[in-house]
Structure formats: structure tokens, C-alpha cells
N, C-alpha and C positions, 0 to 999 in steps of 0.2 A: 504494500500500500504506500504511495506517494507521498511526503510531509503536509501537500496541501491539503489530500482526502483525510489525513488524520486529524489536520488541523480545522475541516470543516465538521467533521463529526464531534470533537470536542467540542464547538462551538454548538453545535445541536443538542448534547447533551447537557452541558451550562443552562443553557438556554432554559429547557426545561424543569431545571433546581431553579433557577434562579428566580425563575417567574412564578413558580409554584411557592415556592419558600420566600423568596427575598433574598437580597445579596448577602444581609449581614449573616445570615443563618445558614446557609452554606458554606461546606467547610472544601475544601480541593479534596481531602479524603472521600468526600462525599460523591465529586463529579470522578474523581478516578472509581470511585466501585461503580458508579451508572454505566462509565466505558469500559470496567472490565480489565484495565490496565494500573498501574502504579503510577505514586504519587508523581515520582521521580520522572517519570515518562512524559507527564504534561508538564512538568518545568523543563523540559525540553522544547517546548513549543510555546511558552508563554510564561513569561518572569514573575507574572503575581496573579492573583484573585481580580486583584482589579485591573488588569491588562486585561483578561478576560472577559468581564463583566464588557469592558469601552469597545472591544473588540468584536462582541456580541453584539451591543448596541449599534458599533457602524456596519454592520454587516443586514440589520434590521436597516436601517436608514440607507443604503446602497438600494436593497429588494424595493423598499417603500418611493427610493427616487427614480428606480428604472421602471416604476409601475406607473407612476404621477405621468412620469416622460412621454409616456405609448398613450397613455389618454389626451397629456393636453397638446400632442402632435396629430392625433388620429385628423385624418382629411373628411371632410364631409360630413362633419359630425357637429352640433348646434352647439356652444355656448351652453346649453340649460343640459343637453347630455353628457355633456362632459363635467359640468358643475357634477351631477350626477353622481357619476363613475366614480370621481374623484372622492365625491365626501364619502359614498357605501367601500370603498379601497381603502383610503386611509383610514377612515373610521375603524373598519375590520383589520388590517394590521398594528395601528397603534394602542389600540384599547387591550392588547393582550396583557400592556402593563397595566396594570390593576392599579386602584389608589394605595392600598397597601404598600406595591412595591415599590410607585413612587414615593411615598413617606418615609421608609426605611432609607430609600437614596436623597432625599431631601437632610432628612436627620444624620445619617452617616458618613455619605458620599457625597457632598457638597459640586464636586467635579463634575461624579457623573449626573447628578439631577441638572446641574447646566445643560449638561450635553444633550438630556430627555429634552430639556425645557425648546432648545436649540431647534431638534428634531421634530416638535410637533410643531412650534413657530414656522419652518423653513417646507416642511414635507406638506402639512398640511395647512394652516390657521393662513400664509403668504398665497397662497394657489386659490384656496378656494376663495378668499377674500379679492384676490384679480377678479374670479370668473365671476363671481358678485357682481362685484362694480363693472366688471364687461355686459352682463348680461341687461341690467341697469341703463347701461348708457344704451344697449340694440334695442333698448325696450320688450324684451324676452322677461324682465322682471319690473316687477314692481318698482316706482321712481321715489316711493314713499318708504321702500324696506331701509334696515339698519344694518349693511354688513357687521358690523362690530356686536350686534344682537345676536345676528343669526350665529355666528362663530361661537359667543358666550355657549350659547343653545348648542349646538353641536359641540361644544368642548366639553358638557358635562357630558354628554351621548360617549363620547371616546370614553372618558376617562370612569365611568361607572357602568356600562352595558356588560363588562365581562366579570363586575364586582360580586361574589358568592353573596357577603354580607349585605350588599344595598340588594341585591335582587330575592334573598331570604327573609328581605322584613316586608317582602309581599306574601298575602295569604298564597296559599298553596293551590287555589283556582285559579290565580290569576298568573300566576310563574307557568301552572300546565298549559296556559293559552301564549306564553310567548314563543315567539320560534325556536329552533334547539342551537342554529348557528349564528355567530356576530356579523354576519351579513347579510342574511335572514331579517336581522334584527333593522340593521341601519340601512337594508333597500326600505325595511316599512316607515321607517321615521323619514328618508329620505319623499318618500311616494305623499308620507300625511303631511310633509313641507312643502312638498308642490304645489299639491292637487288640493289642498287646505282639507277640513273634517266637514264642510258642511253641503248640500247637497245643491 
């Protein structure tokens, strides 16, 4: 196996401690028993916990810029579909980090919460706030909307749709009627942002 395939499988592995647990709570002992190899093995491929963790994160922000890329390139596509694509994409990749995890990196990792804070400003909150204020000016939206609302409004969407805790202090009828995937979740919120709720 290759350093790069070892070093992306590490990174898959992390990945999945670190978003399930939190960074602080993860130990390297931990991510070497997920891969099934020794401590020593992955300090061959990454100097610390937290090279790891930053390395994780731009590798998450690379996937999230080549995906934003294909959307707001795509030809023949409206302004209001590509707002779209965009908020149900990043929505559904960014929101994996939980408010959990960002608290834990806000409280501990001072650095890396920069770098999240960085990541949804640049990936998501700069893009879709354009196609906003593009769609705005084609008159495809509303002339009276608030980008800076609607972004509020979608930034809780990201940052609490994948939350165990916020979505378990709904009764248990109303959790069986949500969709079961985070993009499920945010084409419906996208769909009841467009199309408004009333008839």
C-alpha cells in the first residue's frame, strides 16, 4: 500500500473518532486500534493529534471546494438552482461537525475552531451569500429578502441538523417523520425556503 493510501485511510479513520467523540477525547491509541496498526506507525505519517485533526479538516474543505466548484461552474443552470445545490451540498457536508465538536475545538483548539470558523465563512456562508444577492439583482428573488437572515437561518440548519441532542428533545413522533439522511433533511428546508409553506 502506497504512503498516500495509508495516509488517506488514516485520515478516514480520525475522521470518524473525531466527529463521533470530539478531538479532545480521542486518544492516537485510539485511531491506531480503528486502523488496526501501531501507535508508532501513524507518527510516521503525521507528527501530532493535531496535524491530524487540521489535516482532516482541509481535506473536508478541499471535497466541500471541488463540490461548491462543479455547481457554481455548471452551464445552463439558473442562479436559484444552483443557490440550491449549493446550500443542500454544503449544508450536508458541513453539518457533520456537530455543535459538540465545534465546542470542544472552540474550548481547546483555539486554531483549529479558526480554521472550522474559516471553512464555513469561505465554503459556504461567501457563495451562497453571492448567489443571494445575484439572484436579487436577476430578480429570480425577492428584492425585499435579507441575505445576512437567510444565512443566520441556514447556519443554524448546518450546525444543529446532525445534532443527536437538539434533535432528541423532539418527541419521538416527530424525529420518526424526519428524513433519515442530512440531505434529505436540507433539500426539505431548502424546497420550504423557496416554495414558502403557504398555499
Amino acid at each position: 500500500m502506497t504512503d498516500s493510501a495509508i495516509h488517506t485511510q488514516l485520515l478516514a479513520a480520525s475522521r470518524k473518532l473525531f466527529l463521533k467523540f470530539g478531538y479532545s477525547k480521542v486518544t492516537m491509541d485510539e485511531v491506531a486500534r480503528e486502523m488496526g496498526i501501531s501507535k508508532k506507525t501513524i507518527y510516521l505519517y503525521v507528527p501530532s493529534k493535531l496535524k491530524l485533526m487540521e489535516d482532516m479538516m482541509l481535506e473536508m474543505k478541499n471535497e466541500i471546494t471541488l463540490g461548491v466548484s462543479k455547481i457554481m461552474s455548471a452551464q445552463n443552470v439558473t442562479t436559484l438552482d444552483k443557490l440550491k445545490q449549493a446550500m443542500i451540498f454544503t449544508g450536508d457536508k458541513l453539518s457533520i461537525i456537530s455543535p459538540f465538536v465545534a465546542a470542544d475545538l472552540m474550548r481547546n483548539v483555539p486554531a483549529l475552531w479558526d480554521l472550522l470558523k474559516k471553512m464555513r465563512y469561505e465554503l459556504a456562508y461567501r457563495n451562497i451569500k453571492n448567489l443571494v444577492e445575484e439572484g436579487i439583482a436577476s430578480g429570480s428573488l425577492r428584492k425585499d429578502i435579507s441575505p445576512e437572515l437567510l444565512l443566520m437561518f441556514y447556519s443554524c440548519a448546518v450546525q444543529y441538523i446532525r445534532d443527536a441532542t437538539f434533535i432528541n428533545d423532539f418527541p419521538k413522533d416527530i424525529q420518526q417523520k424526519i428524513p433519515a439522511t442530512a440531505d434529505k433533511v436540507f433539500e426539505g428546508i431548502v424546497d420550504m425556503l423557496f416554495k414558502g409553506i403557504t398555499n
